[in-house]
N, C-alpha and C positions, 0 to 999 in steps of 0.2 A: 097325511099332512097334519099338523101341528094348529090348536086353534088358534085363532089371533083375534086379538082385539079386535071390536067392531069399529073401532076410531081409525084402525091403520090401514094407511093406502095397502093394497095388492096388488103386485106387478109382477108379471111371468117375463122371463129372456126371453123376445124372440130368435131364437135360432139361426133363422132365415140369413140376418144380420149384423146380429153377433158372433163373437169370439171366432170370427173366420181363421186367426193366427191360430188357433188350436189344430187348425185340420179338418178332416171331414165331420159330417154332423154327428155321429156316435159323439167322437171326444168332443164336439160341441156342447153336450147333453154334461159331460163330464168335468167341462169349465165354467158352465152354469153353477155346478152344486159346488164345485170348489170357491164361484167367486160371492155365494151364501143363497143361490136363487132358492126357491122351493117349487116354484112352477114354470113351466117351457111352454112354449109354443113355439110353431113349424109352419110355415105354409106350404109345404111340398114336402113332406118327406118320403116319397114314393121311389128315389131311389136307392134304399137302405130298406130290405125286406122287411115287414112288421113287428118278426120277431125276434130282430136284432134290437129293435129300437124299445119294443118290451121288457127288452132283457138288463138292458142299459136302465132305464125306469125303473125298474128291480132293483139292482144296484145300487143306483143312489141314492133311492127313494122321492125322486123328486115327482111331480105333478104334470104330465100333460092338460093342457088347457083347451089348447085350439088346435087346428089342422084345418086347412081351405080345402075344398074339394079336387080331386085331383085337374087342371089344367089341361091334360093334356100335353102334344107337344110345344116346349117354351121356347125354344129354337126356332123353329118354323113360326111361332107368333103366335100359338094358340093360347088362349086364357081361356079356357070352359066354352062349353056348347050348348049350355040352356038357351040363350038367345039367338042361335043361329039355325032357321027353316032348314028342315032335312038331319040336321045332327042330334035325333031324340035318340039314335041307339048309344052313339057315341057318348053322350050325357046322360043316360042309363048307365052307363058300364062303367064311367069316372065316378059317378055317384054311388057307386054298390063298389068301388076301389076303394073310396074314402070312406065307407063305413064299415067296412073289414075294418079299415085300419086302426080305425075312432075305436071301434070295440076292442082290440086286442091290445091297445093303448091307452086303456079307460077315458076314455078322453070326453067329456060328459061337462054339463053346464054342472059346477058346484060352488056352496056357497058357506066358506069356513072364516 
């Protein structure tokens, strides 16, 4: 990433919500850097293996920022199981999902 001035706002594409007209989230990633972004965020990208979405990152050069931990199922209504009595394995295993994925997607608090 590119330094920038300390004066200028920083704003990553979220993903989630943007550029849906491109298609899935790969060429998501890929209409970000064409429309000048330098950083991305995701809140789920769990279904596009990690190292598809590495690789894509690779390419364009652009920035993972964020990623939410993974949810679980979003169809059936789940949003994460930290707060629900009996769901610690289940929020063990979304939490060890999501930091696979952080690592292999540098995806890290940074401050350029």
């Amino acid at each position: 990433i590119r330094q920038l001035p300390s004066d200028i706002m920083k704003v990553a594409a979220n993903l989630t919500f943007m550029f849906a007209e491109a298609g899935g989230i790969l060429a998501r990633y890929k209409a970000a850097k064409e429309a000048g972004f330098l950083a991305v965020e995701c809140a789920f990208p769990y279904s596009v293996p990690a190292q598809d979405i590495a690789d894509v990152l690779q390419e364009t050069g652009l920035k993972q920022v964020l990623i939410n931990t993974d949810p679980g199922n979003l169809e059936a209504g789940e949003l994460g199981y930290a707060a629900i009595p009996g769901q610690e394995d289940k929020f063990r295993d979304s939490l060890e999902r999501s930091i696979t994925y952080a690592k292999a997607l540098d995806c890290h608090k940074y401050d350029t």
